[in-house]
GUMAR-899958 format. One line per 4 residues: number of its first residue (from 1); their letters; for each residue x, y, z of C-alpha. Coordinates in steps of 0.2 Angstrom, whole numbers, plus 2048, in hexadecimal, padded with zeros to 3 digits. Layout:
GUMAR-899958
NUM	A	X Y Z; ...
END
This chain:
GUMAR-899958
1	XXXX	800 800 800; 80A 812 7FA; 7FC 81C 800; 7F8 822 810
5	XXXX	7E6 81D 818; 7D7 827 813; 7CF 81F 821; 7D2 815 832
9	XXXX	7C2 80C 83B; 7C3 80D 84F; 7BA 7FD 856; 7B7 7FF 86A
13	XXXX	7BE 7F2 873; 7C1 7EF 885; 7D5 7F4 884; 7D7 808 87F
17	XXXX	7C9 80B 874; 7B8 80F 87E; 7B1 820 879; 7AE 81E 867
21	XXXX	79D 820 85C; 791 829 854; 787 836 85B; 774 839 85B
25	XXXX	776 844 84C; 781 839 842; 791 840 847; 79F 836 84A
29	XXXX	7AA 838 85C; 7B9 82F 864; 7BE 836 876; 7CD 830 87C
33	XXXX	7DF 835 888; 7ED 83B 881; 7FF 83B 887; 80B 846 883
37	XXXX	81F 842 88A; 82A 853 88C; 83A 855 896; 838 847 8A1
41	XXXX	826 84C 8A4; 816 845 89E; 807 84F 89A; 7F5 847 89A
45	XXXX	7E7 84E 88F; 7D6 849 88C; 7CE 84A 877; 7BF 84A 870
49	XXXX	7BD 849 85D; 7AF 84D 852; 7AC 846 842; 7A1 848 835
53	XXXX	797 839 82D; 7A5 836 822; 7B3 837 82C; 7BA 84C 82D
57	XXXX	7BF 852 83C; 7B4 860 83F; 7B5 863 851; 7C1 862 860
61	XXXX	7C2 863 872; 7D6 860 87A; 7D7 863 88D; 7E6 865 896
65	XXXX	7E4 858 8A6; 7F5 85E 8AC; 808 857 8B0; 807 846 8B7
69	XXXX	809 847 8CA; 805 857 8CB; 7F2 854 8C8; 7E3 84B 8D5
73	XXXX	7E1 839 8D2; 7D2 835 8C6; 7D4 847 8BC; 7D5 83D 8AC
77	XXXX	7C5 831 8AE; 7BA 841 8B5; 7C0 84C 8A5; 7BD 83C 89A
81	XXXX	7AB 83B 8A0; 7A8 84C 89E; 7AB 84B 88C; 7A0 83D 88B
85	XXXX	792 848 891; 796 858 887; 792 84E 878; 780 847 87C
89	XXXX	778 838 876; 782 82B 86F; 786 81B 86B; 795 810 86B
93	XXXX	799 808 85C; 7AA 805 84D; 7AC 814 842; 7B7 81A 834
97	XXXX	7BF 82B 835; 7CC 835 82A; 7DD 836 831; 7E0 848 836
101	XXXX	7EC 856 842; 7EC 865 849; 7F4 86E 859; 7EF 873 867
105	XXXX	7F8 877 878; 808 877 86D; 808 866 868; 800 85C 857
109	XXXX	7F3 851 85A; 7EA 845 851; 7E8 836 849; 7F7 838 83F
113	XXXX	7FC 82C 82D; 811 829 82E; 819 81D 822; 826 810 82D
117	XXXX	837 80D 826; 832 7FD 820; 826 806 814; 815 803 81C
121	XXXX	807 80D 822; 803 810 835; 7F7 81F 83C; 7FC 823 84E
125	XXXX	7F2 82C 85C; 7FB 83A 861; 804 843 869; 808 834 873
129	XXXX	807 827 866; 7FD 81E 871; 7F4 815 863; 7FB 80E 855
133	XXXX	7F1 807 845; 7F3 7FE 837; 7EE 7F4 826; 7E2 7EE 825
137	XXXX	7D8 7FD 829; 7C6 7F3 829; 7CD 7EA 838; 7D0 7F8 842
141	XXXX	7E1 7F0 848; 7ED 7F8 855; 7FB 7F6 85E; 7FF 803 86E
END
């Protein structure tokens, strides 16, 4: 394959992909955390995309949890839920959405296409890298 993606399906599963769907409207959404490692410390963010029905990114939400260890315990899961419940009625279900970046809090994230030295595809979850997928796309396979 010499192209990048057009398109990657989440699946939920019980392991690291919970909060993804479609919304009452049709929209889709994947809420997840995000790391990002910086001079020895680790900051945590919680994301919500928006997608339309065909995949765009059209909406975002990035919040800044904090440093690890410097924040109360459970700040992550309360954030997560909160952005659950910004987005109304939904439901829980495999979607396909287009690979996409952009930046926020001075760092790229996304669900970003790069091509390995061995020549393949991968689209990685960043900024952390936390999710890594591959070929083929319809299985929705990743590796953290």
């Amino acid at each position: 394959m010499s192209d990048a993606p057009a398109k990657i399906r989440l699946i939920p599963d019980q392991w690291h992909i919970h909060n993804v769907g479609r919304l009452r409207d049709g929209r889709l959404f994947f809420v997840n955390s995000q790391l990002q490692y910086i001079s020895g410390a680790t900051r945590d963010f919680v994301c919500t995309f928006v997608f339309e029905k065909d995949g765009h990114l059209v909406d975002h939400s990035i919040e800044l949890i904090g440093t690890r260890g410097a924040y109360p315990g459970g700040s992550v899961s309360t954030a997560m839920r909160q952005h659950l419940a910004a987005l109304g009625d939904c439901m829980c279900t495999d979607v396909w959405v287009r690979p996409f970046s952009f930046e926020s809090y001075d760092t790229v994230f996304g669900l970003i296409p790069r091509k390995t030295e061995s020549g393949e595809w991968r689209v990685e979850f960043m900024p952390g890298n936390t999710l890594s997928f591959y070929p083929p796309w319809e299985a929705g396979e990743y590796d953290t």
